[in-house]
C-alpha positions as CSV (number, residue, x, y, z in Angstrom):
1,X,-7.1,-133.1,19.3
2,X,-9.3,-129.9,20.4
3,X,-12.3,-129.2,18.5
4,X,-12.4,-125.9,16.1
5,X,-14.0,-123.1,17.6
6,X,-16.3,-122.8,14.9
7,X,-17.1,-125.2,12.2
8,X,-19.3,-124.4,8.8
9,X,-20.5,-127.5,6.7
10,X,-22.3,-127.2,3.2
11,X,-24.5,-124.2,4.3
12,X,-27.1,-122.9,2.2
13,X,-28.5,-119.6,2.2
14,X,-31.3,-117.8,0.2
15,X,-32.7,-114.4,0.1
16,X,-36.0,-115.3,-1.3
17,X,-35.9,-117.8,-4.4
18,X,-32.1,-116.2,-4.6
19,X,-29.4,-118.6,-3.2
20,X,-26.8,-116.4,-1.3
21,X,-24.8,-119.2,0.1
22,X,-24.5,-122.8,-1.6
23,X,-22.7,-125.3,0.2
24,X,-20.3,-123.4,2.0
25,X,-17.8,-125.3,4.8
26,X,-15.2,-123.7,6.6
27,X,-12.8,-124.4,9.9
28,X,-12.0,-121.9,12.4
29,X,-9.5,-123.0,15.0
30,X,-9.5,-121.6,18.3
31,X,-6.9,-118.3,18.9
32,X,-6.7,-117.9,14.6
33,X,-6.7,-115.4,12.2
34,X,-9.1,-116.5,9.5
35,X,-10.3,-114.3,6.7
36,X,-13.4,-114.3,3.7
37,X,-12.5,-112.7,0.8
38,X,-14.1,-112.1,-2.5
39,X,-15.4,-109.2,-4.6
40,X,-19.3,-107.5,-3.4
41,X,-22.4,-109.7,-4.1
42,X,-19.8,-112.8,-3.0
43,X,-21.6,-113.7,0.1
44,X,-19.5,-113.2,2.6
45,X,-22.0,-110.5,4.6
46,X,-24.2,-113.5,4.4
47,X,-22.3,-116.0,5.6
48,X,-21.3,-113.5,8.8
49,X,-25.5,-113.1,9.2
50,X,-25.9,-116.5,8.9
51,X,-23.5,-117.3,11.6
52,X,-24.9,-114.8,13.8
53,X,-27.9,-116.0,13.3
54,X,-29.9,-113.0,12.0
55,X,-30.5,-115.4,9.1
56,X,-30.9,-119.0,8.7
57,X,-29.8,-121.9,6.5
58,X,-31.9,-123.6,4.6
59,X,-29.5,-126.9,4.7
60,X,-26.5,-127.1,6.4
61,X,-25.2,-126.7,9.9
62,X,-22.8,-124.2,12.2
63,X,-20.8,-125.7,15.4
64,X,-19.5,-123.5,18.0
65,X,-17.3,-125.6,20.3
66,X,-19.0,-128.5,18.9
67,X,-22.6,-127.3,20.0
68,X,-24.8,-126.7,16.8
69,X,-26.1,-123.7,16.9
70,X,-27.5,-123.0,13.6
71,X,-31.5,-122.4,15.4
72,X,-30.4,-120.8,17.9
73,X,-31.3,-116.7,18.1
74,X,-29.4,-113.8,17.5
75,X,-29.3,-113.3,21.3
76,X,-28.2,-116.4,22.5
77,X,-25.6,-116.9,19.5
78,X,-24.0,-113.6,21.4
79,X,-24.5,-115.3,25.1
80,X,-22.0,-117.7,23.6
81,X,-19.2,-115.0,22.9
82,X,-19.9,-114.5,19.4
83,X,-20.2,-110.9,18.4
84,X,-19.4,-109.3,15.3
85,X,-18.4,-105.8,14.1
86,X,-21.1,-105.3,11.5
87,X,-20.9,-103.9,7.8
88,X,-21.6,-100.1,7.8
89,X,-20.7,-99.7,11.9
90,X,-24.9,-99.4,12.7
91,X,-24.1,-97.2,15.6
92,X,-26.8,-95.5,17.5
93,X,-26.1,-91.8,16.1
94,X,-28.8,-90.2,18.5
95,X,-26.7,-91.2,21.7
96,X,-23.6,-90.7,23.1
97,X,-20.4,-92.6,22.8
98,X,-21.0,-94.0,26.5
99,X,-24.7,-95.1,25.9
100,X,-23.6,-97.0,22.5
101,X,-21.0,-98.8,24.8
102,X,-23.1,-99.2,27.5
103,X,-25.9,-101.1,25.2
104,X,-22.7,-103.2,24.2
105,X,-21.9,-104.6,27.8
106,X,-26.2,-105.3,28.3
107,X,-25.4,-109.3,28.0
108,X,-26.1,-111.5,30.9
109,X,-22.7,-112.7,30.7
110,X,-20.9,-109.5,31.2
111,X,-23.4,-106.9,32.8
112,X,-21.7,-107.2,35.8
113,X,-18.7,-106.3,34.6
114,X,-19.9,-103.2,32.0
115,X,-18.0,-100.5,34.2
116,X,-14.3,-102.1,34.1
117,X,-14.8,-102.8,30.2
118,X,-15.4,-99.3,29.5
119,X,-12.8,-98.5,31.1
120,X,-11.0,-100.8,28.6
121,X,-12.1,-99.8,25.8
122,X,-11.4,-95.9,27.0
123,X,-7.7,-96.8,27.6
124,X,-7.8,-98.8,24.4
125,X,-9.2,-96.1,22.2
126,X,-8.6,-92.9,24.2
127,X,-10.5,-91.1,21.3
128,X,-13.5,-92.7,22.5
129,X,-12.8,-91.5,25.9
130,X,-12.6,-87.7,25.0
131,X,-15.8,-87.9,23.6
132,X,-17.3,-90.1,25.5
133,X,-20.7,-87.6,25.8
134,X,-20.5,-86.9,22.4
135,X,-23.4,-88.0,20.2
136,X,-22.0,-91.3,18.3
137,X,-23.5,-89.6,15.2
138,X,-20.9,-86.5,15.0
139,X,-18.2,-89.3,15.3
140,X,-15.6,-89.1,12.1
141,X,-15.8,-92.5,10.5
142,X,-12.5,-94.2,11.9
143,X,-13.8,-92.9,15.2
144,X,-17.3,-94.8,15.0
145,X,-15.0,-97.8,13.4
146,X,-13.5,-97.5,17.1
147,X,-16.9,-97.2,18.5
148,X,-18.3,-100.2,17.0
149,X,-15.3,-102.3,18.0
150,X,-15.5,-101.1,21.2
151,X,-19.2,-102.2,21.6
152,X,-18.1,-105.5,20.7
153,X,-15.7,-105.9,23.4
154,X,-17.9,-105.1,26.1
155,X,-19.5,-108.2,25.3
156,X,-16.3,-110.1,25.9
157,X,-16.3,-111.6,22.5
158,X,-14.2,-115.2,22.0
159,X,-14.8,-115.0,18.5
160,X,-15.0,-111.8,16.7
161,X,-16.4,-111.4,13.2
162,X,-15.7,-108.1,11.3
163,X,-17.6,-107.0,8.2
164,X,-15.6,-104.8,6.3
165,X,-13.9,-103.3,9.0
166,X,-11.4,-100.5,6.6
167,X,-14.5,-99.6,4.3
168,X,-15.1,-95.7,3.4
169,X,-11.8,-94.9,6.1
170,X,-8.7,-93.1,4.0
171,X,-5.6,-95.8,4.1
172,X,-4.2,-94.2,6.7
173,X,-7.6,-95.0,9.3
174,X,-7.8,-98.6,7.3
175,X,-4.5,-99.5,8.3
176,X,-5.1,-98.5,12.1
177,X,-8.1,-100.4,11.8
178,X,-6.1,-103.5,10.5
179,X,-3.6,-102.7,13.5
180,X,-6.1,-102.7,16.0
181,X,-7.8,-106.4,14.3
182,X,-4.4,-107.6,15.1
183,X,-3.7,-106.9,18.5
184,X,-7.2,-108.5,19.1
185,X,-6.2,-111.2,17.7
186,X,-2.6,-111.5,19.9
187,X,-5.0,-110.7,23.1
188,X,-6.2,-114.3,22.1
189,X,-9.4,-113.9,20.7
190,X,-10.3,-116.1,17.7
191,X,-10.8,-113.7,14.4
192,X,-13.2,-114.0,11.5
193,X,-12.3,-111.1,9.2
194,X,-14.2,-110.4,6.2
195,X,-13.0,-107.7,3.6
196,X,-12.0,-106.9,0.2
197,X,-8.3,-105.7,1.2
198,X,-7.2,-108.7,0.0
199,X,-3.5,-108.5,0.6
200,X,-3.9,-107.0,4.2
201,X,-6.1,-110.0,4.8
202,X,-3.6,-112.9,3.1
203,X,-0.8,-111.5,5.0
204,X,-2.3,-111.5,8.8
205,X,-4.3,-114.8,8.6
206,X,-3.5,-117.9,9.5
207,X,-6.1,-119.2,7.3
208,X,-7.9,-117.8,4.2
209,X,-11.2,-118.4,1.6
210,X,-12.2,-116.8,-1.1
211,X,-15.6,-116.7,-2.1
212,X,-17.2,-116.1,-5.7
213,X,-21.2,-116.2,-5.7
214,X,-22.1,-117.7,-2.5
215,X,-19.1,-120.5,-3.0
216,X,-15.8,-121.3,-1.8
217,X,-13.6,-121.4,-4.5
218,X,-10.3,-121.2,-2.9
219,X,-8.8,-121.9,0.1
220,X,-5.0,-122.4,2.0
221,X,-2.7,-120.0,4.1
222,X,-2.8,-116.5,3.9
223,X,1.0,-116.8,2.5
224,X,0.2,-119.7,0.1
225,X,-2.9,-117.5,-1.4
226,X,-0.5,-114.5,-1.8
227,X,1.6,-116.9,-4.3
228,X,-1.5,-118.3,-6.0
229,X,-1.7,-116.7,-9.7
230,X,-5.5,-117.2,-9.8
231,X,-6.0,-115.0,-6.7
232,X,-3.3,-112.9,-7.4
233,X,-4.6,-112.5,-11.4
234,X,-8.6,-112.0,-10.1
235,X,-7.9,-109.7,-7.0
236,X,-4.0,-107.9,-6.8
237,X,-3.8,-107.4,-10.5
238,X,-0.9,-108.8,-11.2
């Protein structure tokens, strides 16, 4: 049997004396869908950071491929494929669309090939590629969406961890973003999506956990979590 691509055990996190994450273990198999859900304050921007490793555990441990890499640094986490599509986009307003893209392809591990995978990500998102001199800043907001995944690929992600991805886009732009997450996904990378579109996440992942004040409370299927009446009481309303 293969290894998971990623494996979480009993991770703690605090801010301060404030525990942000408290025992929290999860399984990501390599090539799946897998999805964090829970309502703001949950944790689940923390558990992405923690994994990335712009913060660390204070117990606990994080596998990639079965190497631990849990004190590793931000920089090498990303040597190892793992990129994410942060919260908020955190673009580089002052420069262009090129330059953001180009600061996207700046790991050793794909420098060498930044040219070809901006040519990708132009005939991916041809938006990008009309305004490819235009400062990232003037961008609408599914447009710098686009520009955030973008600089993600150049790195040549494996796995690819998105913060809240359809946030502050109208649900026309959310659902092309949620289009796009998918074909990602059928390209064969593995997917760690975090949002609070909780039935647009239960019905694309494989795998799903809900989180409630730093805890996993629930987890299964995406289509078993749909027919869950807790889940379906606390987050769809019905």
């Amino acid at each position: 049997m293969s290894r998971p691509a990623l494996q979480v055990s009993a991770l703690d996190g605090h801010y301060g004396d404030a525990q942000a994450l408290a025992g929290v273990s999860l399984t990501i198999e390599a090539g799946s869908f897998v999805s964090v859900i829970g309502a703001n304050g949950a944790g689940k921007t923390t558990l992405i950071r923690t994994i990335a490793g712009m913060l660390k555990p204070t117990r606990g441990e994080i596998l990639y491929r079965g190497r631990r890499i849990d004190g590793l640094d931000p920089a090498d986490i990303c040597e190892l494929g793992i990129l994410q599509v942060p919260e908020g986009r955190l673009i580089f307003p002052s420069l262009t669309v090129a330059e953001n893209l180009d600061i996207g392809g700046s790991l050793r591990r794909t420098r060498a090939r930044r040219r070809q995978n901006m040519a990708d990500v132009f005939e991916m998102f041809p938006r990008l590629a009309e305004r490819r001199r235009q400062k990232a800043g003037t961008l609408s907001g599914g447009e710098q969406q686009m520009l955030a995944i973008g600089r993600c690929l150049m790195g040549e992600p494996d796995l690819v961890m998105l913060d809240e991805p359809s946030l502050g886009l109208a649900p026309n732009l959310a659902d092309e973003m949620f289009e796009i997450v998918g074909w990602l996904h059928r390209e064969g990378r593995t997917i760690l999506l975090v949002e609070q579109n909780v039935e647009e996440c239960l019905a694309r992942s494989d795998r799903a956990y809900v989180m409630e004040n730093g805890r996993i409370v629930l987890e299964g299927r995406g289509a078993e979590l749909m027919a869950d009446d807790r889940l379906r009481a606390a987050y769809l309303g019905l």
